[in-house]
C-alpha positions as CSV (number, residue, x, y, z in Angstrom):
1,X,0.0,0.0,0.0
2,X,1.3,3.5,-0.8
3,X,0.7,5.7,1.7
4,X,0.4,9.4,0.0
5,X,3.2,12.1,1.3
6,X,1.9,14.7,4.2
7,X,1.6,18.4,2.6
8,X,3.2,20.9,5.5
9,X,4.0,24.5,5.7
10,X,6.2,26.1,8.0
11,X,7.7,29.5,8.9
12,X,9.2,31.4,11.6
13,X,8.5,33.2,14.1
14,X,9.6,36.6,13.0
15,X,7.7,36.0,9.7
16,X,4.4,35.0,11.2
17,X,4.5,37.9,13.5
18,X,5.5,40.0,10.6
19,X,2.4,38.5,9.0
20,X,0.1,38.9,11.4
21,X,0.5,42.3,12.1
22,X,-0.2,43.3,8.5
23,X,-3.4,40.9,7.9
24,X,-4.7,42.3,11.1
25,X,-4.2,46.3,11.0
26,X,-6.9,47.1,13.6
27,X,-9.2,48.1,11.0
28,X,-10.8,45.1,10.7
29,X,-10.6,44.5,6.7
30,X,-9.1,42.2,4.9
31,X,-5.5,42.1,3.8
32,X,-3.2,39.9,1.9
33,X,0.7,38.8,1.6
34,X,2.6,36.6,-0.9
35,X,4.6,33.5,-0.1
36,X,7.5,32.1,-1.4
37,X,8.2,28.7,-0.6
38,X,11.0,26.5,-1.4
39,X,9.8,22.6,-1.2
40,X,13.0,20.4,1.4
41,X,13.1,17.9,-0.9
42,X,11.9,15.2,1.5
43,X,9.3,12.4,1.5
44,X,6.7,14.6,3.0
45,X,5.8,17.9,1.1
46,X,7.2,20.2,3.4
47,X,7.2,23.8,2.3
48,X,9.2,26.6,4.1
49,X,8.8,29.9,3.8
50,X,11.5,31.9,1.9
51,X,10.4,35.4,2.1
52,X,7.3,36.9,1.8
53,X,5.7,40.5,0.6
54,X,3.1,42.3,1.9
55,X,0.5,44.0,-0.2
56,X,0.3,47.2,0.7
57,X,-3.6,48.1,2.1
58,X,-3.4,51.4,-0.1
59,X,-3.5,49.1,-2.7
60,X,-6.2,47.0,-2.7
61,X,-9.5,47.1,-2.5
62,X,-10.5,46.0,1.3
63,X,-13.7,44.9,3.0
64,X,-14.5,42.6,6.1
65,X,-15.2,40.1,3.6
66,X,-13.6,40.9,-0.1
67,X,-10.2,41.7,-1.0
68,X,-9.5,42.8,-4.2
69,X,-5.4,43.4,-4.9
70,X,-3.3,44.2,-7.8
71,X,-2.2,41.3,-10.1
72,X,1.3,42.6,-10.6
73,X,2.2,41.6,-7.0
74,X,1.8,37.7,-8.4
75,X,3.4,38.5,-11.9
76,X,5.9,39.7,-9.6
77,X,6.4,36.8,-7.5
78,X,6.2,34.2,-10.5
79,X,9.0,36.3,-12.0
80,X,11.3,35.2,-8.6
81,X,10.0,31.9,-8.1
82,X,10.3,30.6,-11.4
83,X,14.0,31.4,-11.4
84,X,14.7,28.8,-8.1
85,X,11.9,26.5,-8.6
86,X,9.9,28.0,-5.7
87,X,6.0,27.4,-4.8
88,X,3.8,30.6,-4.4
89,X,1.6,31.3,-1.5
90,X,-1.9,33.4,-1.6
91,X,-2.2,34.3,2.2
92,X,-5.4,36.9,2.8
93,X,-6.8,37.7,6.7
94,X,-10.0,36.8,8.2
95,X,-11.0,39.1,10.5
96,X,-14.3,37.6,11.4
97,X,-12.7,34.3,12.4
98,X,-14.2,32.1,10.3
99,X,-12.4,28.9,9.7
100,X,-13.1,28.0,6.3
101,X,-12.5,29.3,2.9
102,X,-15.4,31.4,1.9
103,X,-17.5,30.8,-1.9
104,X,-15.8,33.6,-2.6
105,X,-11.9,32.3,-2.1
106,X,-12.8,29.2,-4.0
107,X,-13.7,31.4,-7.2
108,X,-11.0,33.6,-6.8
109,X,-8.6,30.2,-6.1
110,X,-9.9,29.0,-9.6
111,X,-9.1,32.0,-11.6
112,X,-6.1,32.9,-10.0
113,X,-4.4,29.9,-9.0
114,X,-4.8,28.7,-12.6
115,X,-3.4,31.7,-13.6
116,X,-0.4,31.5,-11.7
117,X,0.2,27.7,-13.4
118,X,-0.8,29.5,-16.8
119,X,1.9,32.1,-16.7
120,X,4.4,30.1,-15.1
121,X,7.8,28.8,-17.6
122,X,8.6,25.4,-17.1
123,X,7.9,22.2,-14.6
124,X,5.5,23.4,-12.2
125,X,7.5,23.2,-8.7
126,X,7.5,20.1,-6.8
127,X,5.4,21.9,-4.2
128,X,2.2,23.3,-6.1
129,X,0.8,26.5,-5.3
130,X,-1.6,27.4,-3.0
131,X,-3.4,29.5,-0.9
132,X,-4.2,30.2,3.0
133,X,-6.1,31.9,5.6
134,X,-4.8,33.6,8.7
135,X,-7.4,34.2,11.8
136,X,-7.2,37.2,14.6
137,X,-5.6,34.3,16.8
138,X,-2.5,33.5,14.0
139,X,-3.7,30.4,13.3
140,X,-3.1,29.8,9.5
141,X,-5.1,27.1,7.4
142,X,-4.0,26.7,4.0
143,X,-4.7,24.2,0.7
144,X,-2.3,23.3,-2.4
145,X,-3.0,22.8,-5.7
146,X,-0.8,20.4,-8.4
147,X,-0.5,21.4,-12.1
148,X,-3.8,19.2,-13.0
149,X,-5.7,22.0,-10.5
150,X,-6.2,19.3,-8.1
151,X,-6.6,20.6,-4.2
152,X,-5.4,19.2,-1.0
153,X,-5.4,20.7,2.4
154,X,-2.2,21.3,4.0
155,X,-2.3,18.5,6.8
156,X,-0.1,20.5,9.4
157,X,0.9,24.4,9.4
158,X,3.8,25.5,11.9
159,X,5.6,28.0,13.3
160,X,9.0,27.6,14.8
161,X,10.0,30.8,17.2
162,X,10.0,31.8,20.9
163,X,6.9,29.1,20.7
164,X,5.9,26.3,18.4
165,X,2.7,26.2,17.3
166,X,1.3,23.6,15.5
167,X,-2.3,23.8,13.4
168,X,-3.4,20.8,11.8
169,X,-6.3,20.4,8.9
170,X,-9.5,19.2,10.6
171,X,-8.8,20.3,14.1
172,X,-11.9,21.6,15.9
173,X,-9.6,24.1,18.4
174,X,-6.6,26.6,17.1
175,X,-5.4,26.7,20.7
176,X,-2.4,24.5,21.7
177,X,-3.1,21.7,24.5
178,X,-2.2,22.4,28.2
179,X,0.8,21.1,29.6
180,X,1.1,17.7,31.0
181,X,-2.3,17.0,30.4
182,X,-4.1,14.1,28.1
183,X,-4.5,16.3,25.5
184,X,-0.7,17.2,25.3
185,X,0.0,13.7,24.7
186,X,-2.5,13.1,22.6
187,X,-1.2,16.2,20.2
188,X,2.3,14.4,20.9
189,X,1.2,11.8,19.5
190,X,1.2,13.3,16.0
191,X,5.4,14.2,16.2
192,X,7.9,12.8,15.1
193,X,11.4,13.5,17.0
194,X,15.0,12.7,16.3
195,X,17.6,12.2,19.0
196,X,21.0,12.6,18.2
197,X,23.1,10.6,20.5
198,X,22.0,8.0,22.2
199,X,24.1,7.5,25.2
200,X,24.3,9.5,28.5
201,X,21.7,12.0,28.1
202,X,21.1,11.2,24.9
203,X,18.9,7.9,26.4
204,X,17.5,10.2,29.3
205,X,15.8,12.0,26.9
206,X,14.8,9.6,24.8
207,X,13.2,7.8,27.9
208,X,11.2,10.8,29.0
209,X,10.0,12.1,25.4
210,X,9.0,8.0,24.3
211,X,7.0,7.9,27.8
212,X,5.6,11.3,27.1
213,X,3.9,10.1,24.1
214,X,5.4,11.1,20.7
215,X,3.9,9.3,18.4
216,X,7.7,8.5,16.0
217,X,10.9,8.8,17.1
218,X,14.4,8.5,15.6
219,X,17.4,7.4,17.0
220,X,21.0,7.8,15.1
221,X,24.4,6.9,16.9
222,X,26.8,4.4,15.1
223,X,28.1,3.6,18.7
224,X,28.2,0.5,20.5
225,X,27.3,-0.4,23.8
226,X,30.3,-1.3,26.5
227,X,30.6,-2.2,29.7
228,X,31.8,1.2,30.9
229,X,28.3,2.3,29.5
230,X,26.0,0.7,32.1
231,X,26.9,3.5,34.7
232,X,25.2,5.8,32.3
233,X,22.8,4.6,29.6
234,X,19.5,4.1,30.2
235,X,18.1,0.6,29.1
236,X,21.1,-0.7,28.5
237,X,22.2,-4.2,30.2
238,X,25.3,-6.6,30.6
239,X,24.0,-9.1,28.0
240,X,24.1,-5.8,25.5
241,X,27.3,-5.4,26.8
242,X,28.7,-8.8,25.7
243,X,27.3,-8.5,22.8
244,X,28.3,-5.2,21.6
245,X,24.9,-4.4,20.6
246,X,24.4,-1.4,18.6
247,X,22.9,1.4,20.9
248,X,20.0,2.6,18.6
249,X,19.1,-1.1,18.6
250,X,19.4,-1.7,22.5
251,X,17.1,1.1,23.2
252,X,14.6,1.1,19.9
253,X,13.7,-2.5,21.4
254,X,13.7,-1.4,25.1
255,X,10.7,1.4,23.7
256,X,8.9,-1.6,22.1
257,X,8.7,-3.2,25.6
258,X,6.7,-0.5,26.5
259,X,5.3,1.4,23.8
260,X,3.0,-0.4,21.3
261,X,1.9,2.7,19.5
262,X,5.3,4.3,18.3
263,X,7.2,4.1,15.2
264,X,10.7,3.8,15.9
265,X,13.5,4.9,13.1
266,X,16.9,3.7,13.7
267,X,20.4,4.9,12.4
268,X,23.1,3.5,13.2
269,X,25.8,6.3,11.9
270,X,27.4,9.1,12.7
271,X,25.1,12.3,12.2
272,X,27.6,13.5,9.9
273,X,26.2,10.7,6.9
274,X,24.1,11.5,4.2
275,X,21.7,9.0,5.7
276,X,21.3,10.2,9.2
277,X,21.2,13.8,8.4
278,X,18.1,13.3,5.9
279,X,16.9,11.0,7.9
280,X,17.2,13.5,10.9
281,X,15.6,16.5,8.4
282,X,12.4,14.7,8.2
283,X,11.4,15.4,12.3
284,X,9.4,18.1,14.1
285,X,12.0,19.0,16.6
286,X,15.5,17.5,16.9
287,X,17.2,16.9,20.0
288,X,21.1,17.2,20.1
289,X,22.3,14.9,22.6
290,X,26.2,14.3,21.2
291,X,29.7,15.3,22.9
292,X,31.3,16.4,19.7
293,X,31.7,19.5,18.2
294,X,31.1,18.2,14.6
295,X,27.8,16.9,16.0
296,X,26.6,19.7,17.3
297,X,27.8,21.5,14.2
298,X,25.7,19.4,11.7
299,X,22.5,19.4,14.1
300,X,23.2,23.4,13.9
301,X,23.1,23.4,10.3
302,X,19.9,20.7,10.0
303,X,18.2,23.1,12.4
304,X,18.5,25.9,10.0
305,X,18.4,24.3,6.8
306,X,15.0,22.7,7.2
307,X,13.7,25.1,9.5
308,X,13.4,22.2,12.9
309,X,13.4,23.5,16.3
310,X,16.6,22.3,17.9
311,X,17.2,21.7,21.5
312,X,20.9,21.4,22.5
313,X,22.3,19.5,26.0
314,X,25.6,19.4,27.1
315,X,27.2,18.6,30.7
316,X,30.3,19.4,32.2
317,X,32.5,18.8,35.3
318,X,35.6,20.8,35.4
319,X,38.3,20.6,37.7
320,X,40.8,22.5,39.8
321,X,44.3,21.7,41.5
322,X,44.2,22.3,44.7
323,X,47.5,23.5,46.9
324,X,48.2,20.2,48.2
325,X,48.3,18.7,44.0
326,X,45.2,16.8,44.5
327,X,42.2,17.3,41.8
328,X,39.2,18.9,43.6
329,X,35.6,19.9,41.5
330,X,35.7,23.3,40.4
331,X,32.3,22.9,38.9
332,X,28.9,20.9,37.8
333,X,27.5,21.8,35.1
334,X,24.6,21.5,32.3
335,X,23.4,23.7,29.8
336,X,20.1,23.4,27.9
337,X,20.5,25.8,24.3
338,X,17.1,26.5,22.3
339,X,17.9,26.8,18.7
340,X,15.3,28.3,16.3
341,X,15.7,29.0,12.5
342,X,16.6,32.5,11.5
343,X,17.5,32.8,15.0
344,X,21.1,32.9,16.8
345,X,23.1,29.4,16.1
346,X,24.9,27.1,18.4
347,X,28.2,28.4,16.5
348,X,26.7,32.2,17.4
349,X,26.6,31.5,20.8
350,X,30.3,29.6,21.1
351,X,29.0,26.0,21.5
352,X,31.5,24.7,18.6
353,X,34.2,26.9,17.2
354,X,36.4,26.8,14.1
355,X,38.9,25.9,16.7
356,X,37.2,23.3,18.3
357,X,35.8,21.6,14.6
358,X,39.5,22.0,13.7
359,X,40.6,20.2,16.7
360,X,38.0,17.3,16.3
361,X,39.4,17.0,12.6
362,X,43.1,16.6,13.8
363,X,42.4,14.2,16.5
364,X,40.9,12.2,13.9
365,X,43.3,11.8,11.2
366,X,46.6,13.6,12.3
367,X,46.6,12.6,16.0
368,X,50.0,13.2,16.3
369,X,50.0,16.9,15.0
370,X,46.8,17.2,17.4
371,X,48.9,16.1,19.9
372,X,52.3,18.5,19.1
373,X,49.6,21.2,18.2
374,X,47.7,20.9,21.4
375,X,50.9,20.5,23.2
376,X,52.6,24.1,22.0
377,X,49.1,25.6,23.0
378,X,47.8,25.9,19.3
379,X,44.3,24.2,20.3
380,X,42.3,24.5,23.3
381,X,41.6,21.1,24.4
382,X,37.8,20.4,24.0
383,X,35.8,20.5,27.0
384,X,35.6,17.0,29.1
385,X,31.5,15.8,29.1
386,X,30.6,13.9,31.9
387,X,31.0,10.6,31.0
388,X,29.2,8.6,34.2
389,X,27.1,11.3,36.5
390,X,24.1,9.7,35.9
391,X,22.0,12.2,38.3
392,X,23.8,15.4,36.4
393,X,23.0,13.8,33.1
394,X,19.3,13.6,34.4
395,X,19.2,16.6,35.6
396,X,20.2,18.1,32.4
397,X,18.3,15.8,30.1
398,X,14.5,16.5,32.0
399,X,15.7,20.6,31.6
400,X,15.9,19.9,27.8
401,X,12.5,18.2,27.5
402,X,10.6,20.4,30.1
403,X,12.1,23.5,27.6
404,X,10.5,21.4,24.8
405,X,7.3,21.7,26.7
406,X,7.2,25.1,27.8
407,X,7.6,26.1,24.0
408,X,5.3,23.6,22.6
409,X,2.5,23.7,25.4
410,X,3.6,27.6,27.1
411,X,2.9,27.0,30.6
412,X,5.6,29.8,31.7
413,X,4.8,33.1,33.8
414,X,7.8,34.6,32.1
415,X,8.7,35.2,28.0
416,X,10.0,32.0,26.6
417,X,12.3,34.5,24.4
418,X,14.3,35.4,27.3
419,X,15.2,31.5,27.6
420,X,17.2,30.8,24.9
421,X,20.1,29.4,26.9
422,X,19.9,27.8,30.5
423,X,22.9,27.0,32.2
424,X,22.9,25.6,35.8
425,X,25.9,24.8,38.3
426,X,25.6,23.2,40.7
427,X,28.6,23.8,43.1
428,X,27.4,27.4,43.4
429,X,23.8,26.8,43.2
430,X,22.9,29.0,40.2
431,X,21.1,28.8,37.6
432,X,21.4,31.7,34.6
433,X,19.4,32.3,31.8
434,X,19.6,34.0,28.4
435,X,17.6,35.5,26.0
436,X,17.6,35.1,22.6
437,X,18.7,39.0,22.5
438,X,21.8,38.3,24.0
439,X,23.2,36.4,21.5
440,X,24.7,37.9,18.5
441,X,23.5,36.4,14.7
442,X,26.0,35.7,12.5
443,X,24.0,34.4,9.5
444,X,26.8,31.7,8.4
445,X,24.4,28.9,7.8
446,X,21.5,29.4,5.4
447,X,18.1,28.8,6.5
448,X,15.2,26.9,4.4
449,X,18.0,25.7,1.8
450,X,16.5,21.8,2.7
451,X,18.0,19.3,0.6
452,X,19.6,20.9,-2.2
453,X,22.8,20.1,-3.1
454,X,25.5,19.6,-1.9
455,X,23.4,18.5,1.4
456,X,24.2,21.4,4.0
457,X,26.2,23.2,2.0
458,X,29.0,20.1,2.9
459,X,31.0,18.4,-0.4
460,X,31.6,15.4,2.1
461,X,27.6,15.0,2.4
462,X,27.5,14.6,-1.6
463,X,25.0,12.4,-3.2
């Protein structure tokens, strides 16, 4: 049985509050934008949203229910999307709230949508063209259309910022669930996440977010389990040991024990294969579990290129000498870093480095001029995660997921902007927090690229 592709849509959070303060002026008439939206090249339909363009309200002709706008603003866009292959977008405002398309946006859909595949040079785009509503709440509900004029509703709509929103076609409520309640895992069970890492707090979270509900989950680590691992990985056991079992195997069959309902996606590879990373691409939200550098620096550049919320844990225990020559603690630490697309990176922020990717590189296939080099004080030694504090890897792991929440279901008192970054330490007993303000944009890694090639911008991810 073939089971037909999902149709999605996303787009930031800067562009949907962009959006929604045009479509919703005050006035309480009708106003419309253009879309542009480049197609990830996956197995689901998943358009992001390029740019956009406003129409201006002097422009058209604007009622509570009619909008009538100039058709040079779509000759316009078919003149830039043609060029890259891109889908277009009709968005127009609601300000009644009524959740459907009205008699009058099907006939306009049929003259103008037609038009747009009339005018257009060339294969139609993979994605269609289409059109959407926007309510006085900023939920969006939108339909595309394939060269034959053939509609479909776009199954799910999201919006990846400060919160993540998710609409989906058919549901009665715009609202998101509450927290912790049924309905939350009931709404989790329609997401798909990816863990990258599998091991320390890598299976921690897993754990909590397979429990929680979601209703797919992928795994990727090429590691194996070892006997210095049972201090640490949740799941795992001595016969797994012996056997050297594959971690993504040891704990995709632990979730089947207890989870009848889930579909579980394994890779056993390093995140930086062609396999994991569009295997990774094809998630909701992606959680960055790994102790390396070029992990985190290939979840970075997934986040952005296919426009996934990223959650980012890391540990820490650093040390001190004390007078007598002994090692003391000078520190326990964990960090929790919120990643959103168009938003600051993990590189922005000093997670990885140039240095610290360099570093990685060396160890890997010049240890011996990693080794001099580190030696003469060329390259700051990469920081030590905790390899066996199974209560600090806990701690830091159920800070990830409970971020997850608060963005997903917002349950928090306080702006989730001004919680980019967590850091806790626990020798001192503080806890700090950033916003997403406080960290500088760089605008290295290009956002809503998806699969084109080469994959992530990276020769060494080739086809």
């Amino acid at each position: 049985m073939t089971i037909d592709p999902r149709t999605l849509l996303t787009m930031t959070g800067g562009q949907h509050r962009q959006l929604h303060s045009h479509l919703f002026p005050g006035d309480g008439l009708e106003a419309a934008a253009v879309l542009l939206c480049r197609d990830a090249g996956l197995s689901d339909r998943k358009l992001m949203v390029l740019d956009l363009t406003l129409v201006p309200h002097d422009q058209c002709r604007r009622s509570p229910y009619l909008l009538v706008w100039p058709g040079q603003f779509i000759a316009d866009a078919i003149n830039v999307a043609e060029e890259d292959g891109l889908s277009i977008i009709l968005l127009h405002s609601h300000p009644g709230g009524f959740r459907q398309f009205s008699d009058l946006d099907n006939e306009s859909d049929a003259q103008v949508i037609a038009s747009i595949f009339a005018g257009w040079a060339g294969a139609s785009p993979r994605g269609g063209h289409g059109s959407a509503i926007m309510m006085p709440d900023g939920e969006v509900i939108g339909r595309i259309y394939d060269d034959r004029h053939q509609c479909r509703a776009i199954d799910t709509i999201s919006v990846v910022g400060d919160e993540m929103r998710f609409w989906r076609n058919g549901c009665e409520s715009s609202e998101a669930p509450m927290a912790f309640g049924a309905d939350m895992t009931c709404e989790l069970g329609k997401l798909h996440t990816c863990i990258i890492g599998v091991s320390g707090t890598g299976s921690i979270v897993a754990e909590q977010l397979a429990r929680m509900g979601f209703g797919k989950m992928t795994l990727i680590d090429y590691d194996r389990v070892e006997g210095k691992n049972l201090n640490r990985i949740l799941n795992s056991t001595l016969s797994d040991a012996s056997s050297n079992a594959r971690k993504v195997d040891m704990f995709a069959k632990a979730i089947r024990g207890y989870r009848a309902d889930i579909e579980v996606v394994i890779v056993g590879q390093t995140i930086a294969s062609r396999d994991a990373v569009l295997t990774a691409a094809e998630a909701d939200v992606i959680f960055s579990c790994v102790d390396s550098s070029e992990g985190r620096h290939i979840a970075d550049r997934i986040a952005q290129a296919f426009m996934i919320p990223l959650f980012d844990v890391g540990v820490s225990i650093p040390t001190r000498k004390r007078p007598d020559g002994h090692t003391a603690i000078a520190e326990v630490i964990g960090r929790v870093d919120y990643i959103q697309p168009s938003g600051s990176t993990l590189g922005d922020r000093g997670v990885y480095t140039a240095a610290s990717l360099r570093a990685e590189y060396l160890a890997r296939v010049a240890p011996e001029t990693y080794a001099s080099q580190l030696d003469d004080g060329y390259i700051k030694g990469a920081v030590e995660e905790a390899p066996s504090v199974i209560a600090l890897n806990m701690r830091a792991a159920s800070a990830a997921v409970l971020e997850f929440v608060a963005r997903a279901f917002p349950f928090r008192h306080g702006r989730n902007s001004e919680q980019a970054r967590s850091i806790f330490a626990l020798a001192d007993g503080d806890e700090d927090r950033f916003g997403e303000a406080d960290f500088p944009r760089g605008g290295i890694l290009e956002v809503a690229v998806g699969a084109r090639e080469p994959l992530l911008g990276l020769p060494d991810l080739g086809a």
